[in-house]
Backbone of each chain as ProteinMPNN parsed JSONL, in Angstrom:
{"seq_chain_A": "XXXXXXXXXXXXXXXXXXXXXXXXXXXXXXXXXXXXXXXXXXXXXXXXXXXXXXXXXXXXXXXXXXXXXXXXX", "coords_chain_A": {"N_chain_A": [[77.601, -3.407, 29.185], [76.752, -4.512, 32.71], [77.916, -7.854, 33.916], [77.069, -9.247, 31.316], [78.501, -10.241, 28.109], [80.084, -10.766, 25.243], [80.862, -13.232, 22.485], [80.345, -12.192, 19.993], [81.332, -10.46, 17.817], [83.945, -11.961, 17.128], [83.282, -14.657, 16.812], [82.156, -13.657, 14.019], [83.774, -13.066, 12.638], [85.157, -15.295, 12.311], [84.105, -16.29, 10.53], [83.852, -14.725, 8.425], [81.784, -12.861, 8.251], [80.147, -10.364, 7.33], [79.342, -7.124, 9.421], [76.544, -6.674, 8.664], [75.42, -8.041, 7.133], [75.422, -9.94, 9.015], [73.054, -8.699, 10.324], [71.08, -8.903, 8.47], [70.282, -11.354, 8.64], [69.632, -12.037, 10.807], [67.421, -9.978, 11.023], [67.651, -7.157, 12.293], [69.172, -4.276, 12.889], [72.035, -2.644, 10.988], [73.261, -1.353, 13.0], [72.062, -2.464, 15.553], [73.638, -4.422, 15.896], [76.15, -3.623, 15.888], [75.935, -2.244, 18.318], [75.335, -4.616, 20.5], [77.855, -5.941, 20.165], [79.581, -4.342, 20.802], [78.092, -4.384, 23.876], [76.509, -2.547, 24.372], [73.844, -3.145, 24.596], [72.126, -5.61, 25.278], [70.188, -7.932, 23.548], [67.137, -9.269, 22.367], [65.727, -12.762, 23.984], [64.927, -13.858, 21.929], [66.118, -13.162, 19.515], [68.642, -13.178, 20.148], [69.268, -16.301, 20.249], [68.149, -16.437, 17.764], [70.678, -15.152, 17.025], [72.55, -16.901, 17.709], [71.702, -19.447, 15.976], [72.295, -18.266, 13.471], [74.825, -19.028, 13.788], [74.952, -21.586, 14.078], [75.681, -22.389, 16.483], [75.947, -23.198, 20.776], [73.932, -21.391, 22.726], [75.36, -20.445, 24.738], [77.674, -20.06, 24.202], [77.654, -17.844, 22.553], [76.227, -15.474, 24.119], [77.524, -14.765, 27.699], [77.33, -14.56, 31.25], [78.279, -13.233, 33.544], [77.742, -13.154, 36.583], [77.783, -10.652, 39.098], [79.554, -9.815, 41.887], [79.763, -10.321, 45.04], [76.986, -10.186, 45.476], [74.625, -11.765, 46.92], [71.858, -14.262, 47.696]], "CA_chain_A": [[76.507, -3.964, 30.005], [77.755, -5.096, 33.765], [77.771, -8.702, 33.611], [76.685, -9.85, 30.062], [79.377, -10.211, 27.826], [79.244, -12.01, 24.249], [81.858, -13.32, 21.2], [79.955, -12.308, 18.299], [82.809, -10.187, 16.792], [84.492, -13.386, 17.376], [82.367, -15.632, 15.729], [81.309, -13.233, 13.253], [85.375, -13.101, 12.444], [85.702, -17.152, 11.854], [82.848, -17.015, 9.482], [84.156, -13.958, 7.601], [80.677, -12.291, 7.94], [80.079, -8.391, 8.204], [77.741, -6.791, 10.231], [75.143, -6.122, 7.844], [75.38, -9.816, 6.618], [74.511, -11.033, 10.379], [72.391, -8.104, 10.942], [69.823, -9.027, 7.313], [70.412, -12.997, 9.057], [68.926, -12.272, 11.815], [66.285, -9.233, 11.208], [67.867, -5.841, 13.383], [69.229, -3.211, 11.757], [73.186, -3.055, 11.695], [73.53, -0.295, 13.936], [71.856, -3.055, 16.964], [74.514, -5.71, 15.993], [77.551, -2.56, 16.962], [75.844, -1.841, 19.996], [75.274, -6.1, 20.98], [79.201, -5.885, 19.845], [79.909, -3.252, 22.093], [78.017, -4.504, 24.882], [75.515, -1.511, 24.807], [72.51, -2.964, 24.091], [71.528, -6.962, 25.581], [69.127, -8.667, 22.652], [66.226, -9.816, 23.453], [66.107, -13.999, 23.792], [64.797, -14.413, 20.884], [67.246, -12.352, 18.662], [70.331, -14.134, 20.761], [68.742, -17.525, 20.162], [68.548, -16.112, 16.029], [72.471, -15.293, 16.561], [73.014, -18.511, 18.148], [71.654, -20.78, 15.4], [72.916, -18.25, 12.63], [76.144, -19.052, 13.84], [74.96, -22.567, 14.4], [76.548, -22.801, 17.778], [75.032, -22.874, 21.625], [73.345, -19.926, 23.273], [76.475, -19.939, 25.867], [78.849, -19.812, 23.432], [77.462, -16.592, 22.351], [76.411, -14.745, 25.349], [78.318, -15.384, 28.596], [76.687, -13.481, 32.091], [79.068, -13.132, 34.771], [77.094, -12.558, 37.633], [78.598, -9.589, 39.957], [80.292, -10.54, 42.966], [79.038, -9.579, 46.267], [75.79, -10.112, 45.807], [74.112, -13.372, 47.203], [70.889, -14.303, 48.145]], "C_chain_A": [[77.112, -4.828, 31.113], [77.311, -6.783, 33.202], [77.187, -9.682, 32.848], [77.721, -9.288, 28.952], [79.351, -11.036, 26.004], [80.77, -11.636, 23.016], [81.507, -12.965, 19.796], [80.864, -11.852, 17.456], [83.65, -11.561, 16.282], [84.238, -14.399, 16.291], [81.932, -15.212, 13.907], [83.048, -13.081, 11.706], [86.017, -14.333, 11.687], [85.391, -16.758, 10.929], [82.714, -15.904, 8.262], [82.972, -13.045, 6.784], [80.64, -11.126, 8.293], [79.22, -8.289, 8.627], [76.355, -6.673, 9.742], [75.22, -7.15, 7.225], [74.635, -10.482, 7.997], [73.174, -10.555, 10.731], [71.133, -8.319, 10.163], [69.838, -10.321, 8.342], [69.435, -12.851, 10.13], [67.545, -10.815, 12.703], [66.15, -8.011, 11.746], [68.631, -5.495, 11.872], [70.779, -3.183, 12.142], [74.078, -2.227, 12.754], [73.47, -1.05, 15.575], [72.873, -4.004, 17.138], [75.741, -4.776, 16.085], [77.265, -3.141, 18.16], [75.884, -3.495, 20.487], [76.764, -6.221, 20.67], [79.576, -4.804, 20.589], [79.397, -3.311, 23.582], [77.23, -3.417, 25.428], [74.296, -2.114, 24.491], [72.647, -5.132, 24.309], [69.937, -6.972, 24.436], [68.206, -9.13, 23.802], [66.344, -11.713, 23.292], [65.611, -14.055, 22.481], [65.463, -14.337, 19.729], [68.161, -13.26, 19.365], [70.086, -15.58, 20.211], [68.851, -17.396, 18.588], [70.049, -15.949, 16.066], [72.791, -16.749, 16.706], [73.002, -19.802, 16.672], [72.004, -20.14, 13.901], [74.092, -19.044, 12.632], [76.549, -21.13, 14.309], [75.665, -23.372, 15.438], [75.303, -22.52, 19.395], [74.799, -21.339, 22.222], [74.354, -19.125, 23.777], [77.701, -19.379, 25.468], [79.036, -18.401, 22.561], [77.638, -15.815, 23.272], [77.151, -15.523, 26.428], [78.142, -13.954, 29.909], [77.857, -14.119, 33.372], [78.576, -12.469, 35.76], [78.358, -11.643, 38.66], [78.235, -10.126, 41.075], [79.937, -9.589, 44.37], [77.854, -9.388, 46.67], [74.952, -11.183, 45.918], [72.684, -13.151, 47.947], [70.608, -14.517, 49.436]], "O_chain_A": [[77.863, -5.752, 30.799], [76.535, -6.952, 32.262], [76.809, -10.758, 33.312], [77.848, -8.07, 28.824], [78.475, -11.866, 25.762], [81.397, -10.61, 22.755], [82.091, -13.275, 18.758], [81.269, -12.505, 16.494], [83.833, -11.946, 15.127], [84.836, -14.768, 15.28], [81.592, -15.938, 12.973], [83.144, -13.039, 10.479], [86.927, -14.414, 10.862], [86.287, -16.705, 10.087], [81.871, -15.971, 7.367], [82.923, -12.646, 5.62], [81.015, -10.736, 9.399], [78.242, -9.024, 8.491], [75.304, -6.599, 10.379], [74.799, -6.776, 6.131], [73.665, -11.237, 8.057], [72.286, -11.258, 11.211], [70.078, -8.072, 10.746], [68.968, -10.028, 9.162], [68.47, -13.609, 10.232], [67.068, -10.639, 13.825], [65.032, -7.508, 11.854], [68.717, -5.916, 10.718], [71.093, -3.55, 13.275], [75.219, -2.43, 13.168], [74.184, -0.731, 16.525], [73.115, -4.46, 18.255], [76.652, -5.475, 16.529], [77.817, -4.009, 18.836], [76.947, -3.578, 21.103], [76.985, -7.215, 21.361], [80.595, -5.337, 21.029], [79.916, -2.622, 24.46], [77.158, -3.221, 26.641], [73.542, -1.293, 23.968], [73.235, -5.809, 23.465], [68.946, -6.249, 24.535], [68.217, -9.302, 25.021], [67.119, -12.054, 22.399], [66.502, -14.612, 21.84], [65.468, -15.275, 18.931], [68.296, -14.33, 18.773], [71.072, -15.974, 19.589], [69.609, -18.197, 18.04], [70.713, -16.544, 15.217], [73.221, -17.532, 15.859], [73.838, -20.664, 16.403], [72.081, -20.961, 12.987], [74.412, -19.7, 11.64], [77.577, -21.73, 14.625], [76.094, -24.526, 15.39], [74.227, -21.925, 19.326], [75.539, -20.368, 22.066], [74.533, -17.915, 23.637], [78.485, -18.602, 26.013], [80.068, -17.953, 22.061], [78.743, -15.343, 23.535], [77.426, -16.711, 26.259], [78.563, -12.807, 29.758], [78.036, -15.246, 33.835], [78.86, -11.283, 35.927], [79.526, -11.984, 38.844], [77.189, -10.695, 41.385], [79.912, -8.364, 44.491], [77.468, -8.78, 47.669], [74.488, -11.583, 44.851], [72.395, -12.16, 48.618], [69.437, -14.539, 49.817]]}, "seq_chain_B": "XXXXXXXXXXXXXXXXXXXXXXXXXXXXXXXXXXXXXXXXXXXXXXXXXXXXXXXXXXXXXXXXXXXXXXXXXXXXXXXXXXXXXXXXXXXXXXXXXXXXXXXXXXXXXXXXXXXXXXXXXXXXXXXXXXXXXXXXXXXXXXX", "coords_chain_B": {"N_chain_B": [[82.597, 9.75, 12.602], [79.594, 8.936, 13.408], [77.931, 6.328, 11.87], [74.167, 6.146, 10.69], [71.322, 4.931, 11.491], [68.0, 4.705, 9.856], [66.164, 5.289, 11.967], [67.349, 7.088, 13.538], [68.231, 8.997, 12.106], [65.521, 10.381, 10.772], [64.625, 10.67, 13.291], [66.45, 13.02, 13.946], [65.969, 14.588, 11.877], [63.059, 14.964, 12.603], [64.06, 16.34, 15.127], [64.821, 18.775, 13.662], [62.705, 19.94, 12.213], [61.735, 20.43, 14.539], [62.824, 22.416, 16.021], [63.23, 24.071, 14.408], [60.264, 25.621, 13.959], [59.62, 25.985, 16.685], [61.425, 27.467, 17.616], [61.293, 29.923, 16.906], [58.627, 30.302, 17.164], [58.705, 30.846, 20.066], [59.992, 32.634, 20.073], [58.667, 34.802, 19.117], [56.408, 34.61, 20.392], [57.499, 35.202, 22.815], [58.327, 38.261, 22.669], [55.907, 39.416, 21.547], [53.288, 38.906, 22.383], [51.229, 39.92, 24.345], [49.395, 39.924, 21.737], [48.579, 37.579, 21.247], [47.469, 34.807, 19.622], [44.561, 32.521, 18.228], [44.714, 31.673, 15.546], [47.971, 31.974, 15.287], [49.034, 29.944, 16.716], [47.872, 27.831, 15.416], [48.948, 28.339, 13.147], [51.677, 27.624, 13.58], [51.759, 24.768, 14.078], [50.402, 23.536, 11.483], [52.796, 24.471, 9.858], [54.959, 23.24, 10.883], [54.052, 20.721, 10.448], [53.904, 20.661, 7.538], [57.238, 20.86, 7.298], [57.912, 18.252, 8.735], [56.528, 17.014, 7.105], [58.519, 17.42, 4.981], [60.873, 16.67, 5.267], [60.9, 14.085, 5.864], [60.138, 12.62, 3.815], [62.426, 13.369, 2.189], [64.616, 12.341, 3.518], [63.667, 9.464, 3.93], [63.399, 8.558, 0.932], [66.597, 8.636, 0.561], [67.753, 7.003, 2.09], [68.307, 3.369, 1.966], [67.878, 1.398, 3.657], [65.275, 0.629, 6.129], [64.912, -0.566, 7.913], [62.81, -1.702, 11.188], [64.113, -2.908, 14.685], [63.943, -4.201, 17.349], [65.463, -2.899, 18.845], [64.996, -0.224, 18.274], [61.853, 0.152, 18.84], [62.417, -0.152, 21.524], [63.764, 2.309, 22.212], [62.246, 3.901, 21.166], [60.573, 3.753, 23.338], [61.599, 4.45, 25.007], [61.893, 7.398, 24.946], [59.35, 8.234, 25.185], [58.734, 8.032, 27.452], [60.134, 9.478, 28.711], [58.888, 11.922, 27.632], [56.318, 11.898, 28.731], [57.055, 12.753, 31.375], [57.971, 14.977, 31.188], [56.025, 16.216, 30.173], [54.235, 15.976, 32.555], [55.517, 17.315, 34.355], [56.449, 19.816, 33.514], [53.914, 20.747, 32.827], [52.648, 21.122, 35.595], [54.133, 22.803, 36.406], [53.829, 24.77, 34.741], [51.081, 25.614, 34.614], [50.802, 26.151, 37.729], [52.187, 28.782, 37.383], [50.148, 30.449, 35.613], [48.408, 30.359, 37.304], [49.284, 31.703, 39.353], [50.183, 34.206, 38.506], [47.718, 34.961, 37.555], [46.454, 34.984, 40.071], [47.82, 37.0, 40.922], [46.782, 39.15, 39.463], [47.899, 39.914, 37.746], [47.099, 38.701, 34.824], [44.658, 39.233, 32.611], [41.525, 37.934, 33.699], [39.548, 37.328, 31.686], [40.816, 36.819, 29.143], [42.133, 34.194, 30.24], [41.607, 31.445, 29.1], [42.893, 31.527, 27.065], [45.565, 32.564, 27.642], [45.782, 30.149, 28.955], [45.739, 27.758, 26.707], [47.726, 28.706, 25.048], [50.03, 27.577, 27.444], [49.368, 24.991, 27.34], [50.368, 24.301, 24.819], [52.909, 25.098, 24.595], [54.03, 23.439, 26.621], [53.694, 21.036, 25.281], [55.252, 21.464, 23.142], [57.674, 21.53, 24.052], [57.662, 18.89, 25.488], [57.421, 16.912, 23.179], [60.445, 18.076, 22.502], [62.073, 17.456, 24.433], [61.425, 14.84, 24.15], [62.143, 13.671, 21.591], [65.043, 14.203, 22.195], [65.837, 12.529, 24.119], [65.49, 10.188, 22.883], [67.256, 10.386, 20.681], [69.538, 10.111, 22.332], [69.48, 8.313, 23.589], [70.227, 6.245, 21.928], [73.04, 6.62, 21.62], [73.981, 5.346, 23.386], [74.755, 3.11, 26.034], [71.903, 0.937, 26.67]], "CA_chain_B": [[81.487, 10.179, 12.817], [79.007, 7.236, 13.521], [76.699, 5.572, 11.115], [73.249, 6.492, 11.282], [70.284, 4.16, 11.113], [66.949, 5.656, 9.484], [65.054, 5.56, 12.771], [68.243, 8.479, 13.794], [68.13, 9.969, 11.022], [64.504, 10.618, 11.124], [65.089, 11.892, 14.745], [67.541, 14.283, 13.161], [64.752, 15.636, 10.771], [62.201, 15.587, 13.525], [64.515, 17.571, 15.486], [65.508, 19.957, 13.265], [61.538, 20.747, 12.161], [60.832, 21.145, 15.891], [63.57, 23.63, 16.392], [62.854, 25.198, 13.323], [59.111, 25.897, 14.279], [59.458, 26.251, 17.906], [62.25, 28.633, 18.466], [60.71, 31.4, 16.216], [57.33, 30.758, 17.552], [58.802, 31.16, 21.293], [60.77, 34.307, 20.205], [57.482, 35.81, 18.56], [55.258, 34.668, 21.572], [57.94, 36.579, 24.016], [58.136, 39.877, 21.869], [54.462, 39.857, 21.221], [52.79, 38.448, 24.146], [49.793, 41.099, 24.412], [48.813, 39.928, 20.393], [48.701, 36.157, 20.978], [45.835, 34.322, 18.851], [44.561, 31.074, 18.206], [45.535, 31.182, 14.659], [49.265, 31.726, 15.661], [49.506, 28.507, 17.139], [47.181, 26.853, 14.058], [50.031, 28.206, 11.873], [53.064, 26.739, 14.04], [51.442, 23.607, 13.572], [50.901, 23.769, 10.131], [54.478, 25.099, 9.334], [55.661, 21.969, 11.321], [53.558, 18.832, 9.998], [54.704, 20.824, 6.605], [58.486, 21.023, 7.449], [57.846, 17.064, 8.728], [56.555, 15.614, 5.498], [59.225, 17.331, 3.346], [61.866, 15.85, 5.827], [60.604, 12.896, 6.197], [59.922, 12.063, 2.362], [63.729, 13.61, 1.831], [65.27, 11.249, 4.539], [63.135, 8.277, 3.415], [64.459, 8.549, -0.46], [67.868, 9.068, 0.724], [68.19, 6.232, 3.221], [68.66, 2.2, 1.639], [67.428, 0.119, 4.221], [64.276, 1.703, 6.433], [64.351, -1.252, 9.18], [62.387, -1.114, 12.34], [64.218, -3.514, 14.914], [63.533, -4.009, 18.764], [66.382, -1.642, 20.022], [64.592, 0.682, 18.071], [61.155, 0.266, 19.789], [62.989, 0.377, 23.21], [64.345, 3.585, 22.666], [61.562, 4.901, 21.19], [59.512, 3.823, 24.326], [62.101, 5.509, 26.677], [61.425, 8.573, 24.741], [57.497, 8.524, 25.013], [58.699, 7.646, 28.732], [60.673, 10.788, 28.999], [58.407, 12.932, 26.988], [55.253, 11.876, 29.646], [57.464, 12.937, 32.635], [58.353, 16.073, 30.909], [54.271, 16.715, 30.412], [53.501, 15.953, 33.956], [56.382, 18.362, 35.349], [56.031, 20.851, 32.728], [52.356, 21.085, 32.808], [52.414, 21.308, 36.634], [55.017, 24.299, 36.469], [52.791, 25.778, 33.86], [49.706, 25.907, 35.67], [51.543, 26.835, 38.662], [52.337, 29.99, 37.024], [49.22, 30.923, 35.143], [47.917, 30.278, 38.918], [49.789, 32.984, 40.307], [49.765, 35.738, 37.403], [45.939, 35.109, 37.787], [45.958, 35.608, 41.498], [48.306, 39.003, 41.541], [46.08, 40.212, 38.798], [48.82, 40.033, 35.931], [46.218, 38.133, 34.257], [42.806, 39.553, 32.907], [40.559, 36.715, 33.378], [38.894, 36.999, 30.322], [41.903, 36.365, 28.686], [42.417, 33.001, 30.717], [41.628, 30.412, 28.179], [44.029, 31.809, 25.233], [46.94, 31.758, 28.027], [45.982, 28.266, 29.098], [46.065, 27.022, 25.253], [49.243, 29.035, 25.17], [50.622, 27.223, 28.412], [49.607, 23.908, 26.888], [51.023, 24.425, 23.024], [54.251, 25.254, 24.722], [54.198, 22.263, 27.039], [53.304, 20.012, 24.317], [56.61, 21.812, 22.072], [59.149, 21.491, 25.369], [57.712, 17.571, 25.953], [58.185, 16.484, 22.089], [62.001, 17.935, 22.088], [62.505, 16.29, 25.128], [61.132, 13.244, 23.711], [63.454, 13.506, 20.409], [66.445, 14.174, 22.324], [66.34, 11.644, 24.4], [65.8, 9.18, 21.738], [69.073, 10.285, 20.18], [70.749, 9.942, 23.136], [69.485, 6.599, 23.619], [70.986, 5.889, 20.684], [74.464, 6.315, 21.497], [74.272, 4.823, 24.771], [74.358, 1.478, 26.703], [70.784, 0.267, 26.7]], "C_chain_B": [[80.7, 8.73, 12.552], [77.861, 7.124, 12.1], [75.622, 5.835, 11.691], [72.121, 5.871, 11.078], [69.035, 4.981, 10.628], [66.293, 5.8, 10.283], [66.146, 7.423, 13.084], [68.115, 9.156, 12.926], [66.657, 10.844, 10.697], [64.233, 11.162, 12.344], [65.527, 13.377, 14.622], [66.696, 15.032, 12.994], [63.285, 16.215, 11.23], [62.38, 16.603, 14.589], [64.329, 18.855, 14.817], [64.091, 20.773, 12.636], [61.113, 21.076, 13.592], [61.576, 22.637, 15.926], [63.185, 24.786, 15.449], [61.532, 25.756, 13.292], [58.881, 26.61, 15.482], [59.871, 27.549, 18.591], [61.971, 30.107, 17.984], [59.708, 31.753, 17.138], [57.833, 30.87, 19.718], [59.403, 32.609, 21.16], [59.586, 35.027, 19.726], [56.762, 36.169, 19.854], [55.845, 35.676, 22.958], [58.049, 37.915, 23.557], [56.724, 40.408, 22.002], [53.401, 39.74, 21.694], [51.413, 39.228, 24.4], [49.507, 40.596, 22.918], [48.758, 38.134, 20.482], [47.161, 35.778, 20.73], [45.839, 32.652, 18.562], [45.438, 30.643, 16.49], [47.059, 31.269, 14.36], [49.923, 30.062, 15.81], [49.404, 27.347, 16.217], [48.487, 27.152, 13.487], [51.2, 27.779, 12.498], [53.004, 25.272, 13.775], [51.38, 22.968, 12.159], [52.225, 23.682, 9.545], [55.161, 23.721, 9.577], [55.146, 20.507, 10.726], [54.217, 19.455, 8.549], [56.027, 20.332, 6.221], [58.814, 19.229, 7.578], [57.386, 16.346, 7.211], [57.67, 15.898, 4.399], [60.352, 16.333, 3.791], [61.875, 14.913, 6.275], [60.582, 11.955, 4.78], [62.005, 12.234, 1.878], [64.799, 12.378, 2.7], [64.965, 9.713, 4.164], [63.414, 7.884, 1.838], [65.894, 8.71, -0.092], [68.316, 7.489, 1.847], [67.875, 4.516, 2.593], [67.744, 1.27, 2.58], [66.734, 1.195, 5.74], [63.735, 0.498, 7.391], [63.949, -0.922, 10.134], [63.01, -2.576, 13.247], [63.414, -2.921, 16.909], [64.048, -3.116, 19.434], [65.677, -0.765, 19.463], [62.858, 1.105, 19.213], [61.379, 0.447, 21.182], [63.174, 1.561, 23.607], [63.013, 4.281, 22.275], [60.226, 4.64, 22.482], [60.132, 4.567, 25.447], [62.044, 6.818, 26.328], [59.885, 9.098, 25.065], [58.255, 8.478, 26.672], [59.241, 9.064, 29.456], [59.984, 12.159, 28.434], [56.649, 13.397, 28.128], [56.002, 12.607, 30.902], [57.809, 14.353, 32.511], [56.748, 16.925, 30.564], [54.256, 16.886, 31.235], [54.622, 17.307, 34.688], [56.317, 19.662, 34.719], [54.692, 21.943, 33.014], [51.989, 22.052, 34.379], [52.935, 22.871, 37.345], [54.132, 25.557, 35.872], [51.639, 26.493, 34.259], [49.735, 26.324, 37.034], [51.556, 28.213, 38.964], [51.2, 30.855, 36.749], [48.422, 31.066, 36.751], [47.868, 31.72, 39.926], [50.133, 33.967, 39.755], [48.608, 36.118, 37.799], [45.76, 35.884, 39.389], [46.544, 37.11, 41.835], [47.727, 39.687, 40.808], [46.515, 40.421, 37.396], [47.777, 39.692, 34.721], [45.143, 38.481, 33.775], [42.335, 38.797, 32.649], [39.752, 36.062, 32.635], [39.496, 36.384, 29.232], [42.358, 34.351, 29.279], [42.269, 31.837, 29.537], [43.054, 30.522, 27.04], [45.714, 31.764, 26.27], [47.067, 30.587, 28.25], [46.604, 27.523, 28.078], [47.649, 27.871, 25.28], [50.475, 27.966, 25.758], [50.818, 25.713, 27.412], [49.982, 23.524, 25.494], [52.253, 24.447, 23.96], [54.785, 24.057, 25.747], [54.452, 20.824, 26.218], [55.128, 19.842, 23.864], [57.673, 20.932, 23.253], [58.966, 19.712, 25.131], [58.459, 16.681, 24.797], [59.327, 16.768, 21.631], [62.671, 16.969, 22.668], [62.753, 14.938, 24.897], [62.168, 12.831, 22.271], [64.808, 12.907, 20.76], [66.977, 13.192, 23.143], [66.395, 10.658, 23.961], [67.468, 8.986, 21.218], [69.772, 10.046, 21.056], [71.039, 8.529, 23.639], [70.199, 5.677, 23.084], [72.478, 5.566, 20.366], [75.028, 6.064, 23.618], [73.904, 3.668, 25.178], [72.614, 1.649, 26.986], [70.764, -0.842, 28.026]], "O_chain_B": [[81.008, 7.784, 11.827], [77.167, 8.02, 11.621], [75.586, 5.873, 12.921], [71.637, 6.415, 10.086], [69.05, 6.126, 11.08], [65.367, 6.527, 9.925], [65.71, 8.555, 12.873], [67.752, 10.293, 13.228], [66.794, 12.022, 10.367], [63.558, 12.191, 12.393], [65.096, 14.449, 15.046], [66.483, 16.033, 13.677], [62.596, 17.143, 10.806], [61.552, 17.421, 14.989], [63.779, 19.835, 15.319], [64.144, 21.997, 12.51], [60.232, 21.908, 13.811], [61.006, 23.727, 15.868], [62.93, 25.972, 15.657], [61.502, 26.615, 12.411], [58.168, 27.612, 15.536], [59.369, 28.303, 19.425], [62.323, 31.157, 18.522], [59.611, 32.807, 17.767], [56.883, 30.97, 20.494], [59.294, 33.517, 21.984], [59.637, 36.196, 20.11], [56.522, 37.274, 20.342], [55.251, 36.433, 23.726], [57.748, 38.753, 24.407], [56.404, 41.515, 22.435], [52.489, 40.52, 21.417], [50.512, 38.469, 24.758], [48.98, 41.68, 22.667], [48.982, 37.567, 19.412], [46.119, 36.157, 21.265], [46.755, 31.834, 18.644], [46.305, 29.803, 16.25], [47.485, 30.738, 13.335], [50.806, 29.384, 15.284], [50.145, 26.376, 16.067], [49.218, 26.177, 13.315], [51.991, 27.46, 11.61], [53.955, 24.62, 13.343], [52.131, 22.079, 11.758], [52.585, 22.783, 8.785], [55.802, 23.135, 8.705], [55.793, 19.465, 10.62], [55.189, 18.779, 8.214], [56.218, 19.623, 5.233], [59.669, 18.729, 6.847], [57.862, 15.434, 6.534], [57.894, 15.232, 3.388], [60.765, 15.417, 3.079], [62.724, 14.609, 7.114], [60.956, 10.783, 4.735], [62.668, 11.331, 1.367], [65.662, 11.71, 2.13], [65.855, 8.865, 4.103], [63.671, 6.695, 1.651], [66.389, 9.143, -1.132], [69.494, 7.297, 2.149], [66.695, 4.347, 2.9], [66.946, 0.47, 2.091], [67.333, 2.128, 6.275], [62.545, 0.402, 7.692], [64.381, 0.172, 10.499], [62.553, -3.6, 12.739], [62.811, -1.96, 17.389], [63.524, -2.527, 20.379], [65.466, 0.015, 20.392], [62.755, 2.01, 20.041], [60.642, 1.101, 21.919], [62.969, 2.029, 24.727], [62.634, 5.208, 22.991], [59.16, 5.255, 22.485], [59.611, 5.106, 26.423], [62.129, 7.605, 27.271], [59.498, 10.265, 25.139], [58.073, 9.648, 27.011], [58.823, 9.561, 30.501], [60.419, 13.278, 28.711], [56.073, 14.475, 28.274], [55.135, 13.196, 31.548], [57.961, 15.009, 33.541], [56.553, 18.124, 30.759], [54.247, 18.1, 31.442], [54.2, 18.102, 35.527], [56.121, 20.635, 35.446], [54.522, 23.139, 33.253], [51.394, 23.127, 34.465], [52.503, 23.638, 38.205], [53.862, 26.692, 36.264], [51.372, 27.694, 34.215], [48.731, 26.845, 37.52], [51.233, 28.811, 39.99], [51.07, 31.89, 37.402], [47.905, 32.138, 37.066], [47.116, 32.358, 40.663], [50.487, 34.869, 40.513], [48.321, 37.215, 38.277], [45.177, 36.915, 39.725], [46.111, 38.004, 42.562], [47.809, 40.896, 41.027], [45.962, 40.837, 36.378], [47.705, 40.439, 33.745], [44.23, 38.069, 34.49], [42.355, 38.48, 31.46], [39.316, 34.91, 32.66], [38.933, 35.588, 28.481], [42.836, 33.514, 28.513], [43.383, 31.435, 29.204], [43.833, 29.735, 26.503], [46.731, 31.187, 25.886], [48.044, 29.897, 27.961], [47.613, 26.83, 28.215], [48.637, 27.231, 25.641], [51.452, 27.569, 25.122], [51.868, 25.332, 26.896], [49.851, 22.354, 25.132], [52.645, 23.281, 24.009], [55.974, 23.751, 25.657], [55.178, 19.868, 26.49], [55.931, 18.922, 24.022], [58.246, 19.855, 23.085], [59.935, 19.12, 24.656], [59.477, 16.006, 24.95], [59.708, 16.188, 20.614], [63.407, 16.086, 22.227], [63.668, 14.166, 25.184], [62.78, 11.774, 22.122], [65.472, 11.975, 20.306], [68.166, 12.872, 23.123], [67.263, 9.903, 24.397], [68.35, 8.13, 21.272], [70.896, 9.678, 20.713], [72.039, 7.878, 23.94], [70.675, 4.634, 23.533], [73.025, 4.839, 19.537], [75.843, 6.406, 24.475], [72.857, 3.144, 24.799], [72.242, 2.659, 27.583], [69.785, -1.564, 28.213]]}, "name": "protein", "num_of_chains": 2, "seq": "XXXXXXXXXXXXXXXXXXXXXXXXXXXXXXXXXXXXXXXXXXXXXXXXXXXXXXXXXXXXXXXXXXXXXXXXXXXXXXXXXXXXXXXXXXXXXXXXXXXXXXXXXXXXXXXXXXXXXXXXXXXXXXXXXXXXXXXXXXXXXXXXXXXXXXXXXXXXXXXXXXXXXXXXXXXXXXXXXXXXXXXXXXXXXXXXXXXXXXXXXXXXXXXXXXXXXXXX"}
């Protein structure tokens, strides 16, 4: 996904949780927590906001949007 | 080979009763074409909500965890999204045709209704593969 980017592997890595541990945690199925780990598939806020406070950390620290370059208002 | 969630997997099984319904009843309807009836079509239907509940009950005992999440509703709205666009272009082709059989005569006019229902059974079939396949494809693609 161009500029949305996110650590959950990461996080999900510290905390020695599998996918289908985050994926019951927070209500998707563990096929959506690949693709959000692969960067195919942007959650919706309210799901990111459920990773976020599984992982009891901020929103940013999850996702991270790198706006594309060249394009200004 | 990927992991398959039960909404895919259920795709799968909705595929594989369309194909298995469809592609007979298109090879019958081109062979036999001068014998086409209403209860033809009644029994493709039939055959298929059949073929759907066994593979749907078989898939649904066989499958652990039978979640519905949001990526799933997404995709299955870009399928309804792709299955309407495949009506409207379909349909338009369809009627197109029947249009211009009718006008060179191919057509005996009395006959007109039973090709229409024809036109639109086979529109219907084409829109709901469409609509399957692009589900699955949804499926293994950036969103």
């Amino acid at each position: 996904m161009p500029g949305l980017s996110n650590t959950l592997r990461d996080l999900r890595a510290t905390r020695s949780m599998t996918q289908q541990e985050l994926a019951d945690a927070i209500g998707v199925t563990r096929q959506t927590v690949i693709a959000i780990e692969l960067d195919k598939y942007s959650p919706s806020l309210e799901t990111a906001f459920r990773i976020a406070h599984v992982f009891n950390v901020p929103l940013e620290q999850v996702f991270q949007y790198d706006p594309p370059s060249g394009k200004r208002k | 080979m990927p992991s398959l969630s039960y909404q895919e997997k259920s795709l799968y099984g909705e595929l594989v009763a369309d194909l298995a319904v469809f592609l007979p009843y298109f090879v019958y309807m081109h062979l036999h074409h001068a014998t086409l009836t209403v209860s033809i079509i009644a029994a493709a239907i039939t055959i298929l909500i059949a073929i759907q509940i066994v593979l749907q009950i078989v898939i649904a005992a066989f499958t652990r965890n039978r979640l519905k999440d949001e990526r799933d509703r997404l995709i299955r709205l870009r399928g309804y999204r792709a299955g309407y666009f495949t009506i409207v272009g379909v349909m338009l082709f369809g009627m197109g045709a029947l249009w211009v059989h009718t006008t060179l005569g191919q057509i005996n006019p009395s006959h007109l209704a039973l090709h229409f229902l024809t036109v639109f059974f086979a529109v219907l079939m084409i829109a709901e593969i469409v609509k399957t396949i692009a589900q699955l494809v949804a499926y293994r693609r950036p969103l």
